[in-house]
Every structure is written in structure tokens, then in C-alpha cells.
C-alpha atoms as a printed R data frame, in Angstrom:
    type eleno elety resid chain resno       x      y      z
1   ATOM     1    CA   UNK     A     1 125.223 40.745 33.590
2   ATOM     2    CA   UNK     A     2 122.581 41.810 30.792
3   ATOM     3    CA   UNK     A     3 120.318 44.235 31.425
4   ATOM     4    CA   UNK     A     4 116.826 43.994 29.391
5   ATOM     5    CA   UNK     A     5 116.126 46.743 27.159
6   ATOM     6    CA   UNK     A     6 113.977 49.509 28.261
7   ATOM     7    CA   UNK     A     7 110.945 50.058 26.294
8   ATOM     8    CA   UNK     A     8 110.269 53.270 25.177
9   ATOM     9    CA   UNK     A     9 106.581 54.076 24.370
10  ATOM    10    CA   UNK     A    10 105.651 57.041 22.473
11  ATOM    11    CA   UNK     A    11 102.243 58.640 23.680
12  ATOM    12    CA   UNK     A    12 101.459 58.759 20.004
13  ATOM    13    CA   UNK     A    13 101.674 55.238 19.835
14  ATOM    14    CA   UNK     A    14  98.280 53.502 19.016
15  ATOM    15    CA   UNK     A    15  97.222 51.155 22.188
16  ATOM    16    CA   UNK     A    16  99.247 53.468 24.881
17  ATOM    17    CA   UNK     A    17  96.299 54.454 26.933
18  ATOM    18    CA   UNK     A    18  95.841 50.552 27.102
19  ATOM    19    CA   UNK     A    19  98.986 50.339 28.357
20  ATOM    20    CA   UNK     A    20  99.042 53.068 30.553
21  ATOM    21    CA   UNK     A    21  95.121 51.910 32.067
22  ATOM    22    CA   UNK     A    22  97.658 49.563 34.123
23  ATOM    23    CA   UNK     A    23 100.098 51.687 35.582
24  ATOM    24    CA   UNK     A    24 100.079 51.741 39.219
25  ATOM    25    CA   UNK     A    25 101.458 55.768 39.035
26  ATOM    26    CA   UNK     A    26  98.647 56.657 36.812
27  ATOM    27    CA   UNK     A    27  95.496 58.213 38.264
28  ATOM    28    CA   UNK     A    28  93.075 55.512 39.781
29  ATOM    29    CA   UNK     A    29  89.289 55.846 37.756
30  ATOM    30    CA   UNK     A    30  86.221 56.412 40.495
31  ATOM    31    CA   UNK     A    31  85.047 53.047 41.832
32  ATOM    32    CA   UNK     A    32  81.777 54.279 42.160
33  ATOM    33    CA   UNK     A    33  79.047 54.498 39.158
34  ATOM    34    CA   UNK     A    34  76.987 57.497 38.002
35  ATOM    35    CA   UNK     A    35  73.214 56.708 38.682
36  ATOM    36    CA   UNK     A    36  71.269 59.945 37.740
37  ATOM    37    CA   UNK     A    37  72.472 62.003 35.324
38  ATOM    38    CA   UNK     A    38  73.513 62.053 31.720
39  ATOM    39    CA   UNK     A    39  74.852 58.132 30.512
40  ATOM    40    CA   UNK     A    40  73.306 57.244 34.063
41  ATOM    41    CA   UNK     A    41  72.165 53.560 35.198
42  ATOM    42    CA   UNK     A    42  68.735 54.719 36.212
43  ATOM    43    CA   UNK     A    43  68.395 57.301 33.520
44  ATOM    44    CA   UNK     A    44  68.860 60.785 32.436
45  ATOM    45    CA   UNK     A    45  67.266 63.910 33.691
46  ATOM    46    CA   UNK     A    46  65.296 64.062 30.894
47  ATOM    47    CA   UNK     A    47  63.700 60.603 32.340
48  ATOM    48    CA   UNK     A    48  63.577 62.168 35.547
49  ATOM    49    CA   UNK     A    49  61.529 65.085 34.601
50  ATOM    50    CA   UNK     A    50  59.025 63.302 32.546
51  ATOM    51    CA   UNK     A    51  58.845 60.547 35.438
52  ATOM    52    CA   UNK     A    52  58.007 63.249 37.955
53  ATOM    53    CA   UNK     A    53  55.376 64.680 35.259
54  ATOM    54    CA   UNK     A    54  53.499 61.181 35.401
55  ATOM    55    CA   UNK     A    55  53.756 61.185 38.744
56  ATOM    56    CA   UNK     A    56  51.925 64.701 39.277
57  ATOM    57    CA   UNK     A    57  49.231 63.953 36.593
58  ATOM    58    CA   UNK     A    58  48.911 60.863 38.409
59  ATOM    59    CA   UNK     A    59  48.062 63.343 41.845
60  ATOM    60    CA   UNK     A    60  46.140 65.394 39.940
61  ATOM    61    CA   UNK     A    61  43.766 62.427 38.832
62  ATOM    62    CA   UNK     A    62  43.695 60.958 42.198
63  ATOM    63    CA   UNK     A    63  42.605 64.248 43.262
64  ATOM    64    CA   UNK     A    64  40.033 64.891 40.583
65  ATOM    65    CA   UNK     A    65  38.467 61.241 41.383
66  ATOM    66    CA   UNK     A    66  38.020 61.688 45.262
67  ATOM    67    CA   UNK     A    67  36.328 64.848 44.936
68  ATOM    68    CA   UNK     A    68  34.145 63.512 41.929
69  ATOM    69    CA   UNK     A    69  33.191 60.492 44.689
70  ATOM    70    CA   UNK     A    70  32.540 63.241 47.461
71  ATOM    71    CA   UNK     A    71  30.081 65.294 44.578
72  ATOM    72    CA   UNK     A    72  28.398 61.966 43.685
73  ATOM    73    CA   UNK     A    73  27.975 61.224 47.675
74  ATOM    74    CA   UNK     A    74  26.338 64.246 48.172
75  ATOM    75    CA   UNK     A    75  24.132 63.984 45.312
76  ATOM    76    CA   UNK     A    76  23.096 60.965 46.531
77  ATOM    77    CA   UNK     A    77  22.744 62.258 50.134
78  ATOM    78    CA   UNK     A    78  20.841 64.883 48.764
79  ATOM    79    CA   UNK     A    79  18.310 63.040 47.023
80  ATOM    80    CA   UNK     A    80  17.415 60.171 49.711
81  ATOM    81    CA   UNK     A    81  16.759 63.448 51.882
82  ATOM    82    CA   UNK     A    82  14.697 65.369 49.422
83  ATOM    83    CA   UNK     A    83  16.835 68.390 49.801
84  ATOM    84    CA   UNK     A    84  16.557 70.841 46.606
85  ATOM    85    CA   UNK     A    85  20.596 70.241 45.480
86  ATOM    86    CA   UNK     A    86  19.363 70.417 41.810
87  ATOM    87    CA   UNK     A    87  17.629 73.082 39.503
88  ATOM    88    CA   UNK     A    88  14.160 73.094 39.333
89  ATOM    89    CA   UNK     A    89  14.039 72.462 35.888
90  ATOM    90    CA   UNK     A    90  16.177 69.559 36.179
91  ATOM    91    CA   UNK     A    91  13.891 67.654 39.153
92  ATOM    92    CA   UNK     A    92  10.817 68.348 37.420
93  ATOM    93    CA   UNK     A    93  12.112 66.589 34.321
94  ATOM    94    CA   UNK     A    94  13.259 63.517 36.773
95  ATOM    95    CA   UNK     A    95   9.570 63.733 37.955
96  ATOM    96    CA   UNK     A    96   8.465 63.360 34.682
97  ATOM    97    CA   UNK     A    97  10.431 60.565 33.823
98  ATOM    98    CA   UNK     A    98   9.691 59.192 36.849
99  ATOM    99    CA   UNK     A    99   7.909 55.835 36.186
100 ATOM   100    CA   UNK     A   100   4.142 55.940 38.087
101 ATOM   101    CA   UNK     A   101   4.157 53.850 41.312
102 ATOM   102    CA   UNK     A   102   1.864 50.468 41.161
103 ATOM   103    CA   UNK     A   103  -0.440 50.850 43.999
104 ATOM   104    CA   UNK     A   104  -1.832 47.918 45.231
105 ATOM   105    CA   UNK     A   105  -5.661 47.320 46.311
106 ATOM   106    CA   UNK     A   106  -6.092 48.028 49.711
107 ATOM   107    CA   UNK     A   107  -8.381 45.664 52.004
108 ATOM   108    CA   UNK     A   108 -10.547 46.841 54.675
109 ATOM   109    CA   UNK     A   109  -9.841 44.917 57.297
110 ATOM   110    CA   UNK     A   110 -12.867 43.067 58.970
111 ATOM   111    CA   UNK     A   111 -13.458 43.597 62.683
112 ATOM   112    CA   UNK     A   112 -17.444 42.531 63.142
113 ATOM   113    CA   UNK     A   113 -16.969 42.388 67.264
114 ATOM   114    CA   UNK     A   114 -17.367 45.211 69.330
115 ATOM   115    CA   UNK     A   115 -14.612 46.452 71.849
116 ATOM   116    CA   UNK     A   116 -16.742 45.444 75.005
117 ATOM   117    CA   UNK     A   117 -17.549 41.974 73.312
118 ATOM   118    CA   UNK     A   118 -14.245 41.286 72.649
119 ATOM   119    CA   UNK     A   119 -13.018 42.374 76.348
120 ATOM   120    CA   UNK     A   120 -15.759 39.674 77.554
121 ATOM   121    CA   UNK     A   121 -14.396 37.456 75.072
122 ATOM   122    CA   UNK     A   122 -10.786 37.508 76.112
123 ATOM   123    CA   UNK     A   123 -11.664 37.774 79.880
124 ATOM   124    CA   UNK     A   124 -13.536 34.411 79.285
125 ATOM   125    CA   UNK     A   125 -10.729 32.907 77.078
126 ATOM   126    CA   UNK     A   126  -8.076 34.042 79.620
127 ATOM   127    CA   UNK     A   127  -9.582 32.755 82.850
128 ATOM   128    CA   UNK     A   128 -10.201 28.800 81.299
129 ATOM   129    CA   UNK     A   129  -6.495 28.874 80.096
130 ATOM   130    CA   UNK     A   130  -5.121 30.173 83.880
131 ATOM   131    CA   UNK     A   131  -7.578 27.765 85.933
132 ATOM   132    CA   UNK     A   132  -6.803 24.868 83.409
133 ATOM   133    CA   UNK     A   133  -2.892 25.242 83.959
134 ATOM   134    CA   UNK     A   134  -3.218 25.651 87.273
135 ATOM   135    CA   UNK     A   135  -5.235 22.504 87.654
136 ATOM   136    CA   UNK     A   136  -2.740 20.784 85.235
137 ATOM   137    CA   UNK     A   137   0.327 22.074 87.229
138 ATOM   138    CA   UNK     A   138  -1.150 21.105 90.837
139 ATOM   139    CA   UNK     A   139  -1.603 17.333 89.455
140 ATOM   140    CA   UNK     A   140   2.052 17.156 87.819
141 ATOM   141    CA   UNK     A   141   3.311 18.662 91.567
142 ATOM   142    CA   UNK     A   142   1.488 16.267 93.109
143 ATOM   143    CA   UNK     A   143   2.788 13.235 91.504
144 ATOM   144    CA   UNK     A   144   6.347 14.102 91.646
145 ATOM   145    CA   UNK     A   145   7.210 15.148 88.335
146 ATOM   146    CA   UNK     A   146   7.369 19.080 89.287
147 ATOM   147    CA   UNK     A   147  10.948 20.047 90.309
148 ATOM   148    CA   UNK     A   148  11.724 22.002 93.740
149 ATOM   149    CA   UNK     A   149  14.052 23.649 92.468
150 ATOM   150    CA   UNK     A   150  11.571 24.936 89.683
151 ATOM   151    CA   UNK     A   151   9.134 25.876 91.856
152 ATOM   152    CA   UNK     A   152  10.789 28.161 94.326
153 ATOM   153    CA   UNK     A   153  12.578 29.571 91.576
154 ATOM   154    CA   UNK     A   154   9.376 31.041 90.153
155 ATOM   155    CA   UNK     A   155   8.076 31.767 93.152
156 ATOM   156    CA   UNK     A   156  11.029 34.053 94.246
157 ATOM   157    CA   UNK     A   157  11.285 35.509 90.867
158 ATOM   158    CA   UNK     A   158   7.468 36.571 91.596
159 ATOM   159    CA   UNK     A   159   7.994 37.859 94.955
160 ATOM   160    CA   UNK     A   160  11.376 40.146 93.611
161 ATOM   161    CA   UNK     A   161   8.755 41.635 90.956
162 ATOM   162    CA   UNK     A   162   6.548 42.837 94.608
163 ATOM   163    CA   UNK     A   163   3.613 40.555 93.133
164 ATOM   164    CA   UNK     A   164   0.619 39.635 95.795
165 ATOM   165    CA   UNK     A   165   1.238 36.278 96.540
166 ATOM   166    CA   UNK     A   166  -0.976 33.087 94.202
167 ATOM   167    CA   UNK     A   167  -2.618 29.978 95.640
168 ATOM   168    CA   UNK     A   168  -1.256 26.783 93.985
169 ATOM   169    CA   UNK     A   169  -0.177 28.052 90.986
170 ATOM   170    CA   UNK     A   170  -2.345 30.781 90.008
171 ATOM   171    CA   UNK     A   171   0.678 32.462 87.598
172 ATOM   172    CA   UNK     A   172  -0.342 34.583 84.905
173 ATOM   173    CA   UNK     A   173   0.548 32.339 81.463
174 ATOM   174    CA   UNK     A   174   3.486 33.501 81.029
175 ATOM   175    CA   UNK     A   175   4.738 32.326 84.447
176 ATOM   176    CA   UNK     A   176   2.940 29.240 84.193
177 ATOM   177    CA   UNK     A   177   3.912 27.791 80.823
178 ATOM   178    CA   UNK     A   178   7.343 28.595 82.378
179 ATOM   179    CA   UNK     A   179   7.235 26.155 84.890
180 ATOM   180    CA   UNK     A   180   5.941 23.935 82.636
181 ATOM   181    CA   UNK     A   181   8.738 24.204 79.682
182 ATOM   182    CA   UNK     A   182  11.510 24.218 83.160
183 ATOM   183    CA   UNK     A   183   9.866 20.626 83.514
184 ATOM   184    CA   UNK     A   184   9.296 19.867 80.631
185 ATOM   185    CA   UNK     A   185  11.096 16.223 80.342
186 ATOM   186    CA   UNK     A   186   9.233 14.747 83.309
187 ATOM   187    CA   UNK     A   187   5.681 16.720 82.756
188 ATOM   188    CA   UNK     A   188   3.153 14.260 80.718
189 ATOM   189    CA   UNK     A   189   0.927 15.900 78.853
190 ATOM   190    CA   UNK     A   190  -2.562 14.797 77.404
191 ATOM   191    CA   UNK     A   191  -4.139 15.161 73.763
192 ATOM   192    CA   UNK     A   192  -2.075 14.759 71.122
193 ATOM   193    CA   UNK     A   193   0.658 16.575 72.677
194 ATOM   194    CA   UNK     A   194   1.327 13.287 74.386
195 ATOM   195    CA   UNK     A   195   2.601 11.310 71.336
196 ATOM   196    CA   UNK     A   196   3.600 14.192 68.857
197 ATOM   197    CA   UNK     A   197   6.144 16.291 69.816
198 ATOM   198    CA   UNK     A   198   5.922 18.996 66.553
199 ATOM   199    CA   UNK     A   199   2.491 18.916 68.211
200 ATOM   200    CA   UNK     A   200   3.818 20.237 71.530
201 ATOM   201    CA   UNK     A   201   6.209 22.316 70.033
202 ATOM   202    CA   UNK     A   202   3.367 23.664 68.030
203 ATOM   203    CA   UNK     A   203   0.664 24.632 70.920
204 ATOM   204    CA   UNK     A   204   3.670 25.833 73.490
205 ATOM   205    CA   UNK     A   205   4.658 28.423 70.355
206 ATOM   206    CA   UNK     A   206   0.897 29.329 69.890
207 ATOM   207    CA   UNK     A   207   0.271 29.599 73.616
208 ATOM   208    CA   UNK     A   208   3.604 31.832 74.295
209 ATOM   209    CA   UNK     A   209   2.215 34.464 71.129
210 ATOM   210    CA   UNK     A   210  -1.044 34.302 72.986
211 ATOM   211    CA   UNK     A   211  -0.043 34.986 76.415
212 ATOM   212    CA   UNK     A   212   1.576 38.277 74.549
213 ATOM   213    CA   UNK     A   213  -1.329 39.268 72.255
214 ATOM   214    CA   UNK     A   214  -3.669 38.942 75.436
215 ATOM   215    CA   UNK     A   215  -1.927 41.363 77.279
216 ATOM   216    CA   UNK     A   216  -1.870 44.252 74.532
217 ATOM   217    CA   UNK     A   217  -5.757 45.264 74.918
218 ATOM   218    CA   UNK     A   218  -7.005 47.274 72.127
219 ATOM   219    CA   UNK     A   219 -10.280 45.456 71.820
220 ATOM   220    CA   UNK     A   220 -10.101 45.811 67.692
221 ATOM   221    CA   UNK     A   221  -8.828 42.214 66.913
222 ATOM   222    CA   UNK     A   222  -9.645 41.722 62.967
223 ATOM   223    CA   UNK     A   223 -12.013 38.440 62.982
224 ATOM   224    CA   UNK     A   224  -9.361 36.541 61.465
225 ATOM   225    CA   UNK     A   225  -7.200 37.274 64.594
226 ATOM   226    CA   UNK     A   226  -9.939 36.050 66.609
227 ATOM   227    CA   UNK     A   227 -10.698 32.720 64.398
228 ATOM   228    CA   UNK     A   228  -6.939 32.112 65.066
229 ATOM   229    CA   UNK     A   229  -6.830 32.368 68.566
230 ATOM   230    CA   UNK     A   230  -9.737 30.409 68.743
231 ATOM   231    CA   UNK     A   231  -8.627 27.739 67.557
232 ATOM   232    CA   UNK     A   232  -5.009 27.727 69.088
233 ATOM   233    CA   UNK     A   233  -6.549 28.080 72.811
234 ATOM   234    CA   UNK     A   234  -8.909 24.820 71.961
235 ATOM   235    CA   UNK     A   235  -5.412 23.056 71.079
236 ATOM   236    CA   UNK     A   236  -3.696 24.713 74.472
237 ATOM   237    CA   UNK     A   237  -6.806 23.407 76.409
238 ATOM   238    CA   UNK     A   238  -6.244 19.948 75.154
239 ATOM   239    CA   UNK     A   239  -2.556 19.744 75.460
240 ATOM   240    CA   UNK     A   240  -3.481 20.671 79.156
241 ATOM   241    CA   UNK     A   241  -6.153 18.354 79.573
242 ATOM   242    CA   UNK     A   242  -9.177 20.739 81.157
243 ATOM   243    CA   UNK     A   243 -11.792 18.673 82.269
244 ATOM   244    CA   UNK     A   244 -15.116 18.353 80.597
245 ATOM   245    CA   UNK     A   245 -17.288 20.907 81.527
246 ATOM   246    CA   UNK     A   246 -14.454 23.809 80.706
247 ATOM   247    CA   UNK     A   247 -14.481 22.214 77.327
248 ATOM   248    CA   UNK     A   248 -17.877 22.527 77.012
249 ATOM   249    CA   UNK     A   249 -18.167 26.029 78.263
250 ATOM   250    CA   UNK     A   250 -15.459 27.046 75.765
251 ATOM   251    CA   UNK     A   251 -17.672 25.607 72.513
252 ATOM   252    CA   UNK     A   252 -20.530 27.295 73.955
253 ATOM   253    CA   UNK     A   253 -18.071 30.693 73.641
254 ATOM   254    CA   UNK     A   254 -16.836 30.004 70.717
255 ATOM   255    CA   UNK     A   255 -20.055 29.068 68.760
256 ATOM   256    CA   UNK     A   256 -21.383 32.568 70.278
257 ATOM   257    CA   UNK     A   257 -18.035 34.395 68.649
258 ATOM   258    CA   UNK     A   258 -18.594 32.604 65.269
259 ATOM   259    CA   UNK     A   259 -22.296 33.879 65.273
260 ATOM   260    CA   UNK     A   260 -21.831 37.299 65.618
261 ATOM   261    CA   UNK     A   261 -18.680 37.287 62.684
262 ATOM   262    CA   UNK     A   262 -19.785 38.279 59.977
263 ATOM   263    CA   UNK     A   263 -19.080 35.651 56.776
264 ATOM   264    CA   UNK     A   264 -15.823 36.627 54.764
């Protein structure tokens, strides 16, 4: 039997360590990699240190921005509450610079009634709009088209408030043109509030601003104020259909209140 010839390889021998890489006696290489470090995947530490650099000037501008922002916020503070935060030198020089403010013409405001003539005025106003609803209300309750349920839900909501108790429907307006607007599909009203509902809409608005600017007596109401109310309450009184002679009284009132105004 032959034997095969050994091989003999020479360490000198160009290629050995090529060789040698596979021999199962030699000494296994590191299965792992280097990362960091010199000839590393993710760099050197010379790319370490100059990442951490950016990263701390990066800090430092961060830092430099939110306390510019917190100056600036107090500046600003400081200014909208007139605090002196600022040299004198340098807020009179904004004062100068200042641009002049644009002041508009101011217009006296025309009031030619007197308190107690207005407080007769009102008084008068008030009591034909009350006794007119009432009488309106009492004719819509008596045929039919007044809810039950409406009714004794006002009228328990006035006796919680420890009111003296009304006859028929003696509300204030408030109360009243809320029993009216709780009914206000069945109730059939007169005027032109009959056919036009922007109409309705219209005097129920007026009437609701009334009932509120009635009850805040200062007795100064400007004559266009008056003019205005005036001729809202001649609307209200139609929509509720007052009879004659309380739209004859309210002319005679209102031809009185145009007298004494004095022309704009």
C-alpha cells in the first residue's frame, strides 16, 4: 500500500498564512467586530470626541435660546404692565418715536328729557304693554289655544320666586311674553305679525331687549334710545292687538315725547 507524500511547508513560504487561516489547530480569530475604536464600524475616537463636541454646543445653544425666549417674555411682560424694566433714556426715546394717537371727535350725547319725565314716560309705556298682554293672553286662554301645562308652569315658577299672587295674567313682560313664545304654534297673533314671521321674530326680539332696558332705571335715556323704543312698543302693541283707545292714548304719548326732543 502507497502512502501519499507528506507535504512539507516552510513558514517562509509565500501563501502559508493562507494555508494555515484553515487549520483547525490554529488559533480561532474573534467572531465578534470592533465597533468603537481605532479601524471601528461606527468610527474612531477621534469621531467620538468631535460628535460629543456637537452635541454640547448643540446644549449650549438650546440653552442660550430658552433663556433668550424667557428675557424677551419678560420684556414683553414688562411693557404691557408699564413696569420701568428699561433705562430711562431708552423709554423716553420709544416715547419719542412713538407715533401720536388719532383721537377721534367725541359726540355729546343728546338727552333733552328730564329724569322725572322719562320715569312718567316709561311708567306709561310699561303699563299699556302689561294690560295689552294680559288682555291678549286671557282671549288666547279662553279659546283654547293656551296650554295647561304652560300655564301652571309659570304660575309655580312665580309662586317658588315668593311673588304676590296676579289676576289673569298680570306677569311682568318677561313672564308674559314667556307664555306666549311656550305657545307660540297655536297663539294667533294680529298686525302684521300674523302673516310675516321675520315680522314676529322681529317685535318678540325688540320686546325681550325692552322688557330688560325697562327694568334698569337710570332715567338718562339718550333721545335716540327713546325714538327707538318708541317705535318698537307701537310694533309690540300691534303684534298684540290692544284695542283702540290704548292705541290712541299711546300717539297722544308719543306725540308729547317727540315735542319736547329737541331736533338732531
Amino acid at each position: 500500500m502507497e502512502l501519499s507524500p507528506i507535504l512539507h511547508l516552510s513558514p517562509n513560504v509565500a501563501g502559508s498564512n493562507d494555508v494555515l487561516a484553515d487549520d483547525p489547530w490554529s488559533e480561532p480569530k474573534p467572531s465578534h467586530k470592533r465597533l468603537f475604536g481605532e479601524k471601528g464600524w461606527l468610527g474612531n475616537n477621534a469621531d467620538l470626541k468631535e460628535l460629543a463636541e456637537g452635541n454640547h454646543k448643540t446644549f449650549g445653544l438650546r440653552r442660550f435660546g430658552k433663556k433668550l425666549k424667557m428675557q424677551v417674555e419678560e420684556l414683553v411682560e414688562d411693557l404691557v404692565s408699564g413696569s420701568p424694566c428699561i433705562d430711562d433714556g431708552l423709554s423716553s426715546d420709544m416715547h419719542l418715536r412713538r407715533p401720536p394717537l388719532r383721537q377721534e371727535p367725541t359726540r355729546a350725547v343728546l338727552i333733552s328729557l328730564d329724569a322725572p319725565t322719562q320715569a312718567r314716560l316709561y311708567s306709561q309705556l310699561e303699563v299699556m304693554i302689561c294690560v295689552a298682554a294680559n288682555r291678549f293672553l286671557v282671549q288666547q286662554c279662553n279659546r283654547g289655544l293656551l296650554s295647561d301645562e304652560s300655564i301652571s308652569k309659570i304660575s309655580n315658577y312665580w309662586a317658588a320666586k315668593n311673588r304676590p299672587k296676579v289676576v289673569e295674567f298680570h306677569y311682568d313682560q318677561a313672564t308674559q311674553r314667556q307664555l306666549i313664545l311656550s305657545n307660540l304654534r297655536t297663539i294667533q297673533f294680529h298686525g302684521l305679525s300674523a302673516t310675516n314671521s321675520i315680522q314676529l321674530r322681529i317685535n318678540l326680539n325688540n320686546w325681550k331687549a325692552i322688557g330688560k332696558e325697562m327694568g334698569i332705571r337710570t332715567f338718562c335715556a339718550p333721545d335716540s334710545a327713546i325714538r327707538k323704543h318708541v317705535f318698537d312698543i307701537r310694533n309690540i302693541l300691534e303684534m298684540l292687538g290692544a284695542p283702540l283707545e290704548t292705541m290712541r292714548d299711546f300717539e297722544v304719548v308719543q306725540v308729547q315725547v317727540l315735542l319736547l326732543m329737541e331736533p338732531d
